[in-house]
C-alpha positions in Angstrom: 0.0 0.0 0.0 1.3 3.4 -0.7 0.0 7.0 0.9 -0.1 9.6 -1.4 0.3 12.7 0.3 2.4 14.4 -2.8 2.0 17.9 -3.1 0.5 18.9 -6.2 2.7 21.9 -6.5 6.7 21.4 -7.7 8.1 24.5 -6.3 7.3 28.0 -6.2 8.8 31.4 -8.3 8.5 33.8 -5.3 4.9 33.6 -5.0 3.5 32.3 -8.0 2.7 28.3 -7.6 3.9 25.8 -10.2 1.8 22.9 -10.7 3.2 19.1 -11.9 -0.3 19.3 -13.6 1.0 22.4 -15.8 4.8 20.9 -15.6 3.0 17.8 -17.0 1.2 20.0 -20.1 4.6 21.8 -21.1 6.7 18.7 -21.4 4.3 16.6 -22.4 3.9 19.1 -25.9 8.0 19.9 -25.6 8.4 16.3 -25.9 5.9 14.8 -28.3 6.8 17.6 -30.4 10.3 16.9 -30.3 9.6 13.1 -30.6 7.7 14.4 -33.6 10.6 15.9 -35.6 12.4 13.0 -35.6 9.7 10.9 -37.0 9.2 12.9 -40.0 13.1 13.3 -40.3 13.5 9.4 -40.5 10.2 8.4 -42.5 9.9 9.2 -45.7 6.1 9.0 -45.5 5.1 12.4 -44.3 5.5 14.6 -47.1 5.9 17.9 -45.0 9.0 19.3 -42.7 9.6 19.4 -39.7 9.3 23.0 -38.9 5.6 23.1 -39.6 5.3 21.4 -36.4 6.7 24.6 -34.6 4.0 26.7 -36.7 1.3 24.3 -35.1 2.1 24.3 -31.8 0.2 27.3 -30.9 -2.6 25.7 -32.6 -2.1 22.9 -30.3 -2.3 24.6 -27.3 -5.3 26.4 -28.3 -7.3 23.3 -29.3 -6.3 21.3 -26.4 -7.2 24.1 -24.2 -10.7 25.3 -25.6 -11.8 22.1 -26.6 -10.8 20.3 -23.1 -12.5 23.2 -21.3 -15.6 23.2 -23.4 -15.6 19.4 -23.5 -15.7 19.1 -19.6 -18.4 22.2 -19.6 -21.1 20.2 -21.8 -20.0 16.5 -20.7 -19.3 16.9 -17.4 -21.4 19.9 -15.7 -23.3 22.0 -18.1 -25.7 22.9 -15.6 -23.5 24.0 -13.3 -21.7 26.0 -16.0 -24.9 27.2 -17.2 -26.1 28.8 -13.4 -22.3 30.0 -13.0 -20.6 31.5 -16.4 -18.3 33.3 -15.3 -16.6 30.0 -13.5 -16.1 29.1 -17.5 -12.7 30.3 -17.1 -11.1 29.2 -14.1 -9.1 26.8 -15.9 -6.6 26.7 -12.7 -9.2 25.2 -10.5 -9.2 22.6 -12.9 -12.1 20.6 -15.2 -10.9 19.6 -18.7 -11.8 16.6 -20.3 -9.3 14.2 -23.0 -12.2 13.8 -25.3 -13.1 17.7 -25.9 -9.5 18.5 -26.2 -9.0 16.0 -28.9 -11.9 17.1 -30.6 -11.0 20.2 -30.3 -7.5 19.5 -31.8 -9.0 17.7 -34.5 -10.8 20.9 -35.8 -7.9 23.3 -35.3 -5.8 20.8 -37.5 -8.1 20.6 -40.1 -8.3 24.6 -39.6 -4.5 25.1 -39.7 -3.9 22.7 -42.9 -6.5 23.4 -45.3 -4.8 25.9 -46.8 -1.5 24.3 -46.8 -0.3 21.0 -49.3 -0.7 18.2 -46.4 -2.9 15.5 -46.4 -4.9 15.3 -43.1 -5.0 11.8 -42.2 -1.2 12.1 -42.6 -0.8 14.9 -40.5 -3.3 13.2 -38.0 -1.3 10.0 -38.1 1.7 12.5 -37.2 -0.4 13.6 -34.4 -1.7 9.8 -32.8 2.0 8.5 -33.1 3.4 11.5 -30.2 -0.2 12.2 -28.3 0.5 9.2 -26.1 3.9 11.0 -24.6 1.6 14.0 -23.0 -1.5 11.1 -22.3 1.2 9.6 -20.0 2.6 12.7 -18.3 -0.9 13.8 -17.5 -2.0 10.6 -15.8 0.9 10.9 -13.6 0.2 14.7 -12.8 -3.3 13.1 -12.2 -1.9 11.0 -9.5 0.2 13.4 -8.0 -2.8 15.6 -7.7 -4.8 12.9 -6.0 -7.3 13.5 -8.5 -9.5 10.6 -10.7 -9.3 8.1 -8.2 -9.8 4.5 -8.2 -12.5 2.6 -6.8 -11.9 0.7 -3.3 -9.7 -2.3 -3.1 -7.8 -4.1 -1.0 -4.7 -5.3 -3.5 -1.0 -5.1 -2.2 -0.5 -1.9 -4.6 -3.4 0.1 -3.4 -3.1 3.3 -3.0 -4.8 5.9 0.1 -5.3 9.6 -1.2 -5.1 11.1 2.1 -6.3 14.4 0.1 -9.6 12.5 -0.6 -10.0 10.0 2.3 -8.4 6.9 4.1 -10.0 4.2 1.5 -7.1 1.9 0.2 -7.8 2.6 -3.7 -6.8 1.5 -7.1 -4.3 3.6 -8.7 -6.4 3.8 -11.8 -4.3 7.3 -12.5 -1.0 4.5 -12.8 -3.7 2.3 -14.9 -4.5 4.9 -17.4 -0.5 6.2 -17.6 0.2 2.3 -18.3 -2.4 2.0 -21.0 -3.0 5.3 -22.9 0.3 6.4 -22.6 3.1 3.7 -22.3 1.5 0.8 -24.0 -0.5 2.7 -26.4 3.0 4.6 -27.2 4.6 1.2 -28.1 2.0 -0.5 -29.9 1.4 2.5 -32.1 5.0 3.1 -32.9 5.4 -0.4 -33.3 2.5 -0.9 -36.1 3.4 2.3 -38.0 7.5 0.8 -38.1 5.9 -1.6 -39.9 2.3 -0.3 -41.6 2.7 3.0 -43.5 -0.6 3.6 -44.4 -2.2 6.9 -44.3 -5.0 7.0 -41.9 -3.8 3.9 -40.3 -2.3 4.8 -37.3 -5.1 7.6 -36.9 -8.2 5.0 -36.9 -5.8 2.3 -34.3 -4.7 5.2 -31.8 -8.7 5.9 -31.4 -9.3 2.4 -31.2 -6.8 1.6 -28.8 -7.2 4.5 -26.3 -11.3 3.6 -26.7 -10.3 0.0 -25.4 -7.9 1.3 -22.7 -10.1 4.0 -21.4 -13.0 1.6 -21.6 -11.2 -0.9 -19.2 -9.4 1.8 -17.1 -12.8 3.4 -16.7 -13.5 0.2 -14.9 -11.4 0.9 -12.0 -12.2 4.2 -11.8 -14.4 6.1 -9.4 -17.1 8.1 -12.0 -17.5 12.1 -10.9 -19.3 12.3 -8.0 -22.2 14.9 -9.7 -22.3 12.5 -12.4 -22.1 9.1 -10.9 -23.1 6.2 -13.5 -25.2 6.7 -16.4 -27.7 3.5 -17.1 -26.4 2.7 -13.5 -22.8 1.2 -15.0 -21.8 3.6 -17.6 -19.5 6.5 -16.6 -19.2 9.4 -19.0 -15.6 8.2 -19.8 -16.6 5.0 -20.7 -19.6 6.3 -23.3 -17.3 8.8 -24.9 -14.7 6.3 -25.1 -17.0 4.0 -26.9 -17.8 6.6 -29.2 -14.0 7.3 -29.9 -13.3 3.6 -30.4 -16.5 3.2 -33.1 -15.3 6.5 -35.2 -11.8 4.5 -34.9 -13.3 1.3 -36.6 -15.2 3.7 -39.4 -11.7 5.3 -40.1 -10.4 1.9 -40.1 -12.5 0.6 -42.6 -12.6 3.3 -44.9 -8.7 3.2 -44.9 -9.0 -0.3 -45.6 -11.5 0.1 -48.6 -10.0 3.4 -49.8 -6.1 2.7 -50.0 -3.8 5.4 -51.0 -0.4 5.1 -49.4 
């Protein structure tokens, strides 16, 4: 059993708090971009340089940002939002959700190359190869926040978020990390070393992260204003079902449609 008492915050710049959550954001994008170069340097299937991934970083940012915010907002707690709009924007207190920011990076990509010679799928392909670099780092800022928690168990490697309460817990945070970040990262990588076919690595990182979510989502304990939906659905779960379907629809028009 471990006690998790970290401290969310990783040091302080006189009085101005740095978060491992934010710490988590900035390396996470420093190194899947970075990651990101060199897989367009070595692969002669992405047709574009590597510097227009320094043009869409902004982009990025803004997309995970808006569309993580907004995505929590509607999935999450509209009526809350709703009764208090002002709240909308207290990002720092936290409330952003995976599945809005990747929808919302999927528009701002599409936004950012329409007017340029790349092929999405390609780009997006790009974009599912690094995304499980930052997937990982936030799931450990997660844990360190004592945040998402796990539902009650009694294995050797449970976990008490003293934050929270003195329940011995799963460490779905560590679950989630494994999965849509580590394993997800290999597999992925692994596949496209192998498979270069554009759209291919798109439709099996929404697959994958559907399945992984799905069966972390097990684990984990569902928002408490929320609780289950159909009395054994969490929101995670449905949206991740969602994610894994449009995954198999990509799949199968890649499969159909092949232009490598």
């Amino acid at each position: 059993m471990f006690i998790n008492d970290l401290n969310p915050v990783a040091f302080n710049i006189f009085e101005f708090e740095i978060r491992w959550y934010s710490l988590a954001y900035i390396f996470g994008l420093i190194f899947a971009f970075q990651y990101g170069k060199y897989i367009i340097k070595t692969n002669n299937f992405f047709s574009f340089k590597r510097e227009i991934l320094d043009d869409f970083l902004p982009y990025a940012i803004l997309g995970i940002i808006i569309g993580g915010r907004l995505g929590y907002i509607i999935f999450y707690d509209l009526y809350y939002y709703l009764n208090n709009p002002t709240k909308i924007l207290y990002i720092w207190q936290g409330g952003m959700s995976f599945h809005g920011g990747l929808i919302g990076v999927i528009f701002i990509t599409y936004y950012f190359i329409k007017n340029k010679n790349i092929e999405l799928f390609k780009f997006t392909d790009l974009l599912a190869i690094i995304t499980p670099i930052g997937l990982f780092l936030g799931r450990i800022a997660n844990f360190i926040n004592s945040e998402l928690v796990g539902i009650p168990t009694n294995l050797p490697w449970s976990v008490v978020f003293v934050k929270i309460d003195n329940i011995p817990r799963h460490p779905s945070q560590i679950y989630e990390a494994l999965l849509e970040g580590l394993l997800l990262f290999l597999i992925i990588n692994l596949i496209f070393k192998y498979k270069k076919t554009k759209g291919y690595a798109s439709a099996i990182f929404l697959i994958l992260y559907g399945l992984f979510r799905i069966l972390a989502e097990q684990f984990r304990l569902p928002d408490e204003h929320l609780g289950y939906i159909f009395s054994f659905l969490s929101m995670g779960t449905i949206l991740s079902f969602v994610m894994l379907f449009t995954g198999l629809i990509i799949f199968i028009y890649v499969k159909y449609n092949r232009q490598d």
